[in-house]
C-alpha positions in Angstrom: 1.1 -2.9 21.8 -2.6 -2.0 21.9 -4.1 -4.4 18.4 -5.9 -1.0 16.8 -2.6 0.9 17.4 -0.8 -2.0 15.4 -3.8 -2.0 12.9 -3.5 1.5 12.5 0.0 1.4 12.5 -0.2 -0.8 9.2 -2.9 1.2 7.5 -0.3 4.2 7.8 2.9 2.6 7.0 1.4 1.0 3.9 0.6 4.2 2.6 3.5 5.8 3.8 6.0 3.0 2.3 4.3 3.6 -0.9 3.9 7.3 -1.2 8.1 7.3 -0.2 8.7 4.9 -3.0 6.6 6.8 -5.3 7.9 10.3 -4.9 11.3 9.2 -5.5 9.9 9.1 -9.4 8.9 13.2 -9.4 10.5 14.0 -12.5 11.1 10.8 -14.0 7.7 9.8 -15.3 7.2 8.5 -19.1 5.3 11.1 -20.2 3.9 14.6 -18.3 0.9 13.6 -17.6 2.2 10.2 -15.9 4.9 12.1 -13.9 2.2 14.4 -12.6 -0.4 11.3 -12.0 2.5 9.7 -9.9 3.2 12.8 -8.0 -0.4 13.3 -7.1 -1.3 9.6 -5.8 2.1 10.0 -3.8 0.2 13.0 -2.2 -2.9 11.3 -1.5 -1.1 8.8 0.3 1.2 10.9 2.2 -2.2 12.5 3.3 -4.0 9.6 4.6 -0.7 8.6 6.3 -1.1 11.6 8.7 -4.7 10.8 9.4 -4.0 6.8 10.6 -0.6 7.6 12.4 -2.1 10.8 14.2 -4.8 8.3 15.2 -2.7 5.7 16.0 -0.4 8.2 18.2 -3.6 9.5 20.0 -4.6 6.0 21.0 -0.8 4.8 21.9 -0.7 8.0 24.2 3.2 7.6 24.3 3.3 11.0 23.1 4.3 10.3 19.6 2.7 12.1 17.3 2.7 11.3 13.2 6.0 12.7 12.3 8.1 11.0 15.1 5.7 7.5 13.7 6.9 8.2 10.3 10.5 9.5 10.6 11.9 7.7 14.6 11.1 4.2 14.1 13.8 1.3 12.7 13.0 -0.6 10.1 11.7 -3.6 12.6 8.8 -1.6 13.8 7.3 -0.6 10.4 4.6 -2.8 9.6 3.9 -2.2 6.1 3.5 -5.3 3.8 6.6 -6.5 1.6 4.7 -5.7 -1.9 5.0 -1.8 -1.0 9.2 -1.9 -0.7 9.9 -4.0 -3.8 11.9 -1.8 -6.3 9.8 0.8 -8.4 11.9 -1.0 -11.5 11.0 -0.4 -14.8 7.2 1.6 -15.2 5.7 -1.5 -15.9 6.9 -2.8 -12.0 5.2 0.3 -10.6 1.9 0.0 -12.6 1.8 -3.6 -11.4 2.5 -2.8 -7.8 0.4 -0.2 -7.5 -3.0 -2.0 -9.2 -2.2 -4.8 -6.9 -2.3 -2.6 -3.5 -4.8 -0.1 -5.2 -7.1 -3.2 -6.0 -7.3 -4.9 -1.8 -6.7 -0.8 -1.0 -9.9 0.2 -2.6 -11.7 -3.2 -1.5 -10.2 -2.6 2.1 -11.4 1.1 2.5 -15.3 0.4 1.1 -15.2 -2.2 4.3 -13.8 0.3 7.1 -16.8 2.4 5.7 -19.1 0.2 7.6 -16.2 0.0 10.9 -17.6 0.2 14.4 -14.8 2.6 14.9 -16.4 5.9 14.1 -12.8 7.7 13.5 -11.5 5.0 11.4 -15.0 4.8 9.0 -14.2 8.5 9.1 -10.9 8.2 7.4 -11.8 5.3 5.7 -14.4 7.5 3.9 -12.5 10.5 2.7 -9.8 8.3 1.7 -12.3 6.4 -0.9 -12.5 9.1 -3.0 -8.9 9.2 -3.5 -8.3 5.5 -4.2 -11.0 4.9 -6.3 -9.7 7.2 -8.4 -6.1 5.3 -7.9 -7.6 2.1 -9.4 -9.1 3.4 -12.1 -5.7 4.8 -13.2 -3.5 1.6 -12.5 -5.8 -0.4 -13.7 -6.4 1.3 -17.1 -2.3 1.6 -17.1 -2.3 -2.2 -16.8 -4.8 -2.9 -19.7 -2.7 -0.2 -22.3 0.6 -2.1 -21.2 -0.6 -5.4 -21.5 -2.4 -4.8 -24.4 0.0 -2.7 -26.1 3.3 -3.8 -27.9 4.9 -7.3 -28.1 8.0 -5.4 -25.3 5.3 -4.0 -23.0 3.1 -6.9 -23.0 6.4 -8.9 -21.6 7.4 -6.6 -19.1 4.0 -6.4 -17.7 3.5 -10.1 -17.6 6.9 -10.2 -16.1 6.1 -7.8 -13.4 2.6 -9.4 -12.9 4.1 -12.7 -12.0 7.2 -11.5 -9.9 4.5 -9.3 -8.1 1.8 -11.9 -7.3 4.3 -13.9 -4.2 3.9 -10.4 -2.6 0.3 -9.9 -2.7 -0.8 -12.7 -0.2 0.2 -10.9 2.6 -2.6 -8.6 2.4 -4.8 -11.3 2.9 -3.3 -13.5 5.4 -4.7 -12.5 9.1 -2.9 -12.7 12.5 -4.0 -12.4 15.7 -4.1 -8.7 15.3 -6.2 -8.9 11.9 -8.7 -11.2 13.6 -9.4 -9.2 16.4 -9.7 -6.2 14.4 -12.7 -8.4 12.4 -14.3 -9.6 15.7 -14.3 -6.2 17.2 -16.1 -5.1 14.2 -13.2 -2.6 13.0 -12.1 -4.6 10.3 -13.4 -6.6 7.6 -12.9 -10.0 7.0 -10.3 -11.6 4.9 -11.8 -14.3 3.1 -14.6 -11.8 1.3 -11.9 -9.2 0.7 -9.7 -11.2 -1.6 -12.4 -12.9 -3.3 -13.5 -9.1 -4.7 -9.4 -8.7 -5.3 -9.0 -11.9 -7.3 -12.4 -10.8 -9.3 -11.3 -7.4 -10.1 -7.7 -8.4 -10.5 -8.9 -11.1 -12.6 -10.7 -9.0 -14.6 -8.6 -6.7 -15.7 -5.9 -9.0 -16.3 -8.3 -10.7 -19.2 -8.8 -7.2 -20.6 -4.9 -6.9 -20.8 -4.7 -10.3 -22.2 -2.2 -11.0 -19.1 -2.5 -14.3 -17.0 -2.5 -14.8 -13.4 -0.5 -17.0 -11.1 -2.7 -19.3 -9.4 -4.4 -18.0 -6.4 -3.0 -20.6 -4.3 0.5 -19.7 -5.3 3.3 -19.8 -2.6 3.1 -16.0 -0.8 5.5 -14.2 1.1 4.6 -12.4 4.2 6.3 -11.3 7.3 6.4 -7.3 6.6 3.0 -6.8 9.2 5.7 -8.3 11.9 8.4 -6.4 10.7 10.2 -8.4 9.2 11.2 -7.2 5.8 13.5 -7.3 3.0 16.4 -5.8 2.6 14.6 -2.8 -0.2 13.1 -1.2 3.2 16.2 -0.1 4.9 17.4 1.6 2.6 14.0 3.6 1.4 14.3 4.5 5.4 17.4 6.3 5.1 16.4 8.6 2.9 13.2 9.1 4.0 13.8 9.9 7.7 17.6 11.1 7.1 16.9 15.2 7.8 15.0 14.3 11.6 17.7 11.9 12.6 20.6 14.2 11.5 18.6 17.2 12.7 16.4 15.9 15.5 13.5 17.8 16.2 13.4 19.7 13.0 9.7 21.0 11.7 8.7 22.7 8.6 
C-alpha cells in the first residue's frame, strides 16, 4: 500500500475509532452539558474522518470510497493507535484518553498546516479549529478532576497512569512515518512529543497529578494492525447495519 494512503489511513481511523467509542456515551454523560460536549467532539471527529478516508480512497483508486474505508475492513487493516480502543470506563478514563490524543492531536494538526501536501494542510487546517477547542475542554476536565475531591483525584491519577503505556505509540515512527517526514507531509516526531510532554506536563501540575516517566515502557502495534482485543468488538457494532445490509446508504 501506497505510504500517504497508510498515513492517511491512520489520520482517519484514529478519529474514527474515537468518535465510535465516544458516541456510544450519547445519553450517558455526568451532567447535560458534558453529554452534549461529548456528543459534539464525537461529531467533529466523525467529520474529519470523511475528509482523510475520502482522500485516502481518491489516492488508493481501488474504488473504495469513505464509507466502504470505515464500515468493510476487519479489524487487521485499521490502523488506528491502541490508546483510542481502550474502554471509555469510568468519566475519568475518557477525560484522560481524550486530553492525551487531543494533546499530540492538536500538536499533530498545527504541523500538517505547514504539509507539502496542499489537500492534507487543507484538512489539517479546518480541522484545527475543532481540536483546539477539544483540548481546551479535556484539558480543563483534567484539572477540575484532579483537583477536585479526594475520589476524583484517585480515579484520575488512576486513569492517568493506566493511560500513559498507550500514549507512546503516537510518537514512535515506522517506515511509513518517516517517509511521510522526508517527503515533507509530515512532521517530525522528536519535536512533536516534546510540545505533548510540555503541555501534558503542564496541565498535570495544575491538577496536582503526576506523570509516569517519559521513558516508560509503551505499547504500540495498532498503526500495523495489530490491536487488542477492545477493537473487535467496537467493530461489530459500528459496521454491523453495511455487513448485514450490504450496500445500504442513508
Amino acid at each position: 500500500m501506497d505510504d500517504k494512503v497508510n498515513y492517511l489511513l491512520r489520520l482517519g481511523d484514529n478519529a474514527l475509532i474515537l468518535s465510535q467509542q465516544l458516541s456510544q456515551l450519547c445519553g450517558k454523560g455526568p451532567a447535560m452539558e458534558e453529554d452534549m460536549a461529548l456528543t459534539n467532539v464525537a461529531l467533529d471527529l466523525l467529520g474529519q474522518t470523511r475528509l482523510w478516508l475520502d482522500y485516502a480512497g481518491e489516492l488508493e483508486g481501488a474504488g473504495r470510497g469513505e464509507d466502504q474505508l470505515a464500515f468493510l475492513r476487519d479489524a487487521h487493516d485499521f490502523k488506528n493507535c491502541l490508546l483510542l480502543e481502550q474502554p471509555n470506563g469510568n468519566y475519568a478514563d475518557t477525560v484522560v484518553r481524550q486530553f492525551y490524543f487531543d494533546t499530540w492531536h492538536y500538536f499533530l494538526l498545527r504541523g500538517l498546516c505547514q504539509s507539502g501536501d496542499a489537500r492534507i494542510a487543507e484538512v489539517a487546517e479546518k480541522s484545527l479549529k475543532e481540536v483546539t477547542y477539544h483540548l481546551r475542554r479535556s484539558g480543563d476536565l483534567v484539572v477540575r478532576l484532579g483537583d477536585g475531591t479526594a475520589d476524583s483525584h484517585a480515579k484520575t491519577q488512576a486513569a492517568a497512569s493506566r493511560l500513559w503505556s498507550y500514549t507512546g505509540e503516537m510518537f514512535r515512527y515506522d517506515a511509513v512515518d518517516e517517509a511521510m517526514v522526508a517527503a515533507g507531509v509530515a512532521p517530525a516526531a522528536p519535536a512533536l512529543h516534546a510540545q505533548w510532554l510540555e503541555h501534558v506536563g503542564e496541565i498535570f501540575a495544575e491538577a496536582t497529578l503526576a506523570a509516569p516517566p517519559a521513558d516508560a515502557w509503551m505499547q504500540h502495534g495498532g498503526k500495523q494492525g495489530r490491536h487488542t482485543e477492545h477493537l473487535g468488538f467496537i467493530l461489530a457494532e459500528m459496521q454491523f447495519l453495511q455487513r448485514a445490509y450490504p450496500g445500504s446508504e442513508w
